[in-house]
C-alpha positions, 0 to 999 in steps of 0.5 A: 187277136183271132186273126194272130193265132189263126196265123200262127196255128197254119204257120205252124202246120206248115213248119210241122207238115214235112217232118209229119210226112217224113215220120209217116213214111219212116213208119211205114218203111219200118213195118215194111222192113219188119215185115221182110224180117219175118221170114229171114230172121236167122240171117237177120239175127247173125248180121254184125249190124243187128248189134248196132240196133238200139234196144227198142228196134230189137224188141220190136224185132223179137216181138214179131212172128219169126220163123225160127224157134224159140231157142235160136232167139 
């Protein structure tokens, strides 16, 4: 009985492992590209996809330290 679940839990893993790489590395891309922003943020925010964002990436953008002020945002 041991040996089954033991099976299953590295099956398991093993399925799991490759989307835990793939969101790892999408997270780190993210911070990467939010880091970029910072200092851009005017072209950023004027671009026609930053509309296409969702709701939650763009809070995430305007949450960061941006160089532009407050009345441009």
């Amino acid at each position: 009985m041991i040996y089954i679940v033991l099976l299953q839990c590295c099956q398991m893993l093993c399925a799991l492992e490759n989307y835990y790489w793939r969101y790892t590395s999408a997270s780190e891309l993210v911070n990467m590209i939010l880091a970029f922003i910072e200092t851009r943020a005017l072209q950023v925010l004027g671009d026609e996809h930053f509309l296409q964002l969702s709701e939650s990436m763009v809070q995430m953008i305007m949450s960061r330290n941006l160089e532009i002020s407050e009345l441009t945002k």
